[in-house]
C-alpha positions, 0 to 999 in steps of 0.5 A: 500500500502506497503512503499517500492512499488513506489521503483522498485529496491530493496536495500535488503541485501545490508548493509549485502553484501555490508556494504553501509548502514553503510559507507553511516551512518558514511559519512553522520554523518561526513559530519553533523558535519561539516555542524554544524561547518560550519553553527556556524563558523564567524556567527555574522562577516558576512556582515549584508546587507540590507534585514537583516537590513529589518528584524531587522526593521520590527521584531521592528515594523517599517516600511521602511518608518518610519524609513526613516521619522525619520531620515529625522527629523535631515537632513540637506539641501543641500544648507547647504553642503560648507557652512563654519558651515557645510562644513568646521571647522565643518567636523567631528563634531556635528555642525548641529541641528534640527533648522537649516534643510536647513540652516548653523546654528549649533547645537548640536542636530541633527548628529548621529553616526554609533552607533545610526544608529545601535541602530535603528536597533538592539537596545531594542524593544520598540513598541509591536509585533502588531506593528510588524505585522502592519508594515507587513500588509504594506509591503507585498511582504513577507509573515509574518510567518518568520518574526513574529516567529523571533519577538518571537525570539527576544523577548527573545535574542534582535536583534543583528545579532548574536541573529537574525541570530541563528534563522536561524541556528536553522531552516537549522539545524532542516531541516536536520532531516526532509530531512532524514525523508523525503527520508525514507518516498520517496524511504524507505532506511537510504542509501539515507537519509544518502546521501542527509543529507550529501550533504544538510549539507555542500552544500555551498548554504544551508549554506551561507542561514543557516546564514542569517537573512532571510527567507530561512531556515523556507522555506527550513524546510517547504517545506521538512515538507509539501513534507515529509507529502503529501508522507506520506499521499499517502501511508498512505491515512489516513484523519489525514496525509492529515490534516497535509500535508494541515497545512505545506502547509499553513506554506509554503505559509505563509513563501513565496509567490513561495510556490504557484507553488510548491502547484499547481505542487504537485496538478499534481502531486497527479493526476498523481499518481492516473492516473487521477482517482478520487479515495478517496485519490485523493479527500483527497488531492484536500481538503488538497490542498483546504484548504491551498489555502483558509487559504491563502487568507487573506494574498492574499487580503493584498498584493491586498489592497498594490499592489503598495507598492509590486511594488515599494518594488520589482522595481529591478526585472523590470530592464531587463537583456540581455539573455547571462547574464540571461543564465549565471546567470541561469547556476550559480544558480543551480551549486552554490548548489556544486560549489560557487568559487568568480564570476570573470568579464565576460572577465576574463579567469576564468570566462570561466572555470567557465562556463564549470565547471557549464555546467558540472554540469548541465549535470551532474543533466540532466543525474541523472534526466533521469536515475531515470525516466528510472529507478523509477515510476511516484510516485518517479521521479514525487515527485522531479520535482513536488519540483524543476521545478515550481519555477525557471520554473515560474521565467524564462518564466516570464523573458524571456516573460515579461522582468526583473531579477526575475529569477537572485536570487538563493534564489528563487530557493531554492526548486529547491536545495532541489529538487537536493540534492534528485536526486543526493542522490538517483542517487547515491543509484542506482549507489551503487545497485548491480542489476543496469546495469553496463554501462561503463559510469556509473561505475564512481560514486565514482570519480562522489560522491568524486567530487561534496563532494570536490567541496562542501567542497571546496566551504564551507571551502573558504566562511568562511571568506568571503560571496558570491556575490549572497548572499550580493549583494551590500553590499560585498563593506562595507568593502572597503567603510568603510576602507577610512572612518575609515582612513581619519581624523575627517571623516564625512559622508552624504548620501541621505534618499533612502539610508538609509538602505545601510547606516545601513548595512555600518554602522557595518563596521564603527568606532562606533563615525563616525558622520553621516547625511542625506541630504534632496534635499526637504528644502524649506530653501533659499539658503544661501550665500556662504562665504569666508573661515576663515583663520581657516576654510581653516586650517581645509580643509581636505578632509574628508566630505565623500558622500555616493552612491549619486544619480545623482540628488544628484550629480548635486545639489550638484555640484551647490556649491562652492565645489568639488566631487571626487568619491574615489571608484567606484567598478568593476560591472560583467555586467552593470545592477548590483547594485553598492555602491560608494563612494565620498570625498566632498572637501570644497573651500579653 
């Protein structure tokens, strides 16, 4: 079978007619270099949140749990916040040691500093890399391949964020290359390449992911490996080309576990290019299929042995959301692929406008989907909705049938992305052929191609000093947080263990000698008596003993002694159920 037979509408003679081939070269090669700048630019001041300080504990070996148990070897009681050694003349200081868990005693041992939390994290490797895949073995609700191949990573450049966060600009970068591959290896023409290489490289999703110390961009890579080699493999139909589709598809379940609805579809999809015909390419890909299903099983079998750490590891998307807000959160996750502009409060007017901008590109993805089944055969529409249905497909009905918010992170739509880089490329390919019907709708192509590069490079360009809601979640209120610590005099903080790695990604924005303590609500300590403040305890009143984002059992406990709580920030939520960081001043009795 020759390349260019699944592609009905021939390109020939176009560059030589039109000079397409050569203007859509010289914008994707533009559009490519800015997508470099883009990816490298503020790379190490972005906010490392809290699933980036997840992989910096697991690359060094540690588990949550274990990095939460060392800390808890230097907590303090509660019972010991107010208390005159502790809650008073020693605000700021190092007055609390390891003797003195549960009690007022003071030491010099136990407070550390914003800079010991981070050297937990990002300091030097000091376990092996078993340890690492240990500590995968017990958290197994993402798959091991990103993140043993960013222990290698650090092993060689340490774990900084800078160090870490190159690994993915590395991975988004080689994706480019293969998504041009792949479009040849589709529909057989440099026009579409060019086009969608363009588009993935300045759509501000595919960039804010690129910088993250995540998964994302191996799956990115991964997918577009495994897609480009199972094309390969149905025009080629050679056993080697199926070797290689069933290997990337090993890789892509073992870098995520939503690898599996994208295998399952491409199994329909296969069927359905061979009409349902057991012809020997047919049966090259069900063993293909086969054996990445079976190369998967141990990992299958971890994650059984650890059902319940999986459950409470991802207790978040249990929380149910009302349908509007999962409707609007669905519309925002496709739309952010061109149009990422900050998320205003529901009542605002912009969020209004914001809505119908990305209804409009939603129905604008809806109609380039029914032109290319109108106008392609199943083997090329088939391809793209093989690649962006099952995932955000799986993720709604199970929200919608089951309750909870699996569908609400746009990381998980990230095939689904890839899927509507390919449609609006090749969409646009058609628009440009000469011989396609020159409907009066579809003569707007350029103002439509102009559009979605503007609101893409708008997009980007504004996301260079600040990271996207979706992308940082709770942690966008470091910045805020850490401004009222960094300005109170002598400021010390306290937090709970179960916030430990909030307390790790706020600690980047902290001045490095903030001294820092967890509270332990589990002394067995009794209580010790309150005393009258010293005339230099009550000198020394200040209001800077900071409470961060307590939990309301921490609050009442605390609330028991002889001091005062004031929350000094709470921030704005977009609906009721999102995760929030707070902040509050502890005020000592004077």
């Amino acid at each position: 079978m020759r390349r260019f037979e699944s592609f009905p509408l021939r390109f020939s003679n176009l560059s030589q007619k039109l000079s397409w081939g050569k203007i859509g070269a010289w914008l994707g090669l533009g559009l490519l270099l800015l997508g470099i700048a883009f990816r490298l630019i503020n790379l190490e001041t972005k906010i490392f949140w809290v699933d980036e300080v997840a992989t910096a504990v697991r690359v060094g070996g540690y588990t949550q749990a274990e990095l939460t148990e060392l800390s808890l070897s230097t907590a303090i009681g509660v019972e010991s916040v107010g208390v005159e050694s502790v809650g008073t003349e020693s605000v700021g200081t190092a007055s609390v040691g390891t003797e003195s868990v549960g009690t007022a005693s003071a030491g010099t041992e136990s407070v550390r500093t914003a800079a010991d939390f981070l050297q937990l994290v990002h300091g030097s490797l000091d376990r092996p890399p078993s340890a690492t895949l240990q500590a995968l073995l017990k958290s197994p609700e993402h798959a091991p391949l990103y993140f043993l191949l960013a222990r290698g990573w650090a092993d060689m450049f340490g774990r900084s964020p800078l160090a870490l966060r190159s690994l993915s600009v590395c991975l988004s970068l080689l994706a480019l290359p293969c998504l041009f591959w792949v479009c040849l290896e589709w529909l057989g023409q440099p026009l579409v390449s060019w086009l969608a290489v363009g588009l993935m490289a300045i759509s501000p999703l595919f960039i804010a992911y690129a910088q993250e110390a995540r998964p994302y961009s191996l799956w990115v890579l991964l997918l577009l490996l495994s897609g480009g080699c199972l094309l390969r493999a149905l025009r080629r139909d050679h056993w080697r080309s199926w070797l290689a589709y069933g290997v990337t598809l090993t890789l892509a379940l073992y870098t995520s576990l939503l690898s599996l609805p994208i295998v399952l579809a491409q199994a329909v999809y296969v069927w359905g290019v061979a009409q349902g015909r057991s012809t020997p390419s047919m049966r090259r890909a069900v063993g293909a299929i086969a054996l990445s299903l079976v190369a998967f099983l141990p990992w299958v079998v971890v994650i059984l042995s650890q059902w319940d750490t999986l459950q409470r590891n991802t207790a978040w998307m249990q929380q149910s959301l009302d349908l509007p807000a999962l409707i609007g959160i669905w519309l925002y996750s496709l739309s952010i692929l061109v149009f990422d502009f900050p998320v205003a409060p529901l009542q605002s007017p912009l969020t209004v406008l914001q809505i119908l901008t990305s209804v409009v590109i939603l129905g604008f993805f809806g109609v380039a989907l029914r032109h290319l089944i109108q106008q392609t055969p199943f083997r090329t529409w088939g391809f793209v909705v093989a690649l962006a249905f099952p995932t955000p497909v799986l993720l709604v009905l199970a929200d919608s049938l089951l309750g909870g918010q699996r569908s609400t992170a746009p990381r998980y739509w990230i095939a689904a992305h890839i899927g509507l880089v390919l449609l609006i490329a090749a969409w646009l390919s058609l628009q440009i052929h000469p011989s396609f019907p020159r409907r009066p709708t579809l003569r707007l192509w350029p103002s439509v191609l102009v559009i979605v590069l503007t609101l893409s490079l708008a997009s980007s360009i504004g996301n260079l000093g600040r990271s996207p809601r979706y992308l940082k979640s709770r942690n966008l209120h470091n910045g805020a947080i850490a401004t009222l610590i960094n300005q109170a005099p002598s400021a010390r903080l306290l937090t709970a263990p179960e916030n430990l790695y909030d307390l790790i990604s706020l600690s980047h924005s902290l001045n490095p000698t903030t001294p820092i303590q967890i509270l332990s609500l589990e002394s067995g300590q009794p209580r010790p008596t309150p005393q009258a403040p010293t005339p230099q305890a009550k000198a020394s009143c200040a209001p800077t003993t900071f409470l961060f984002n307590p939990s309301q059992r921490l609050i009442t406990s605390l609330e028991a002694r002889p001091i005062s709580l004031q929350q000094v920030y709470n921030p704005q939520l977009l609906i009721p159920t999102e995760l929030a960081l707070t902040l509050w001043r502890i005020q000592p009795p004077c």
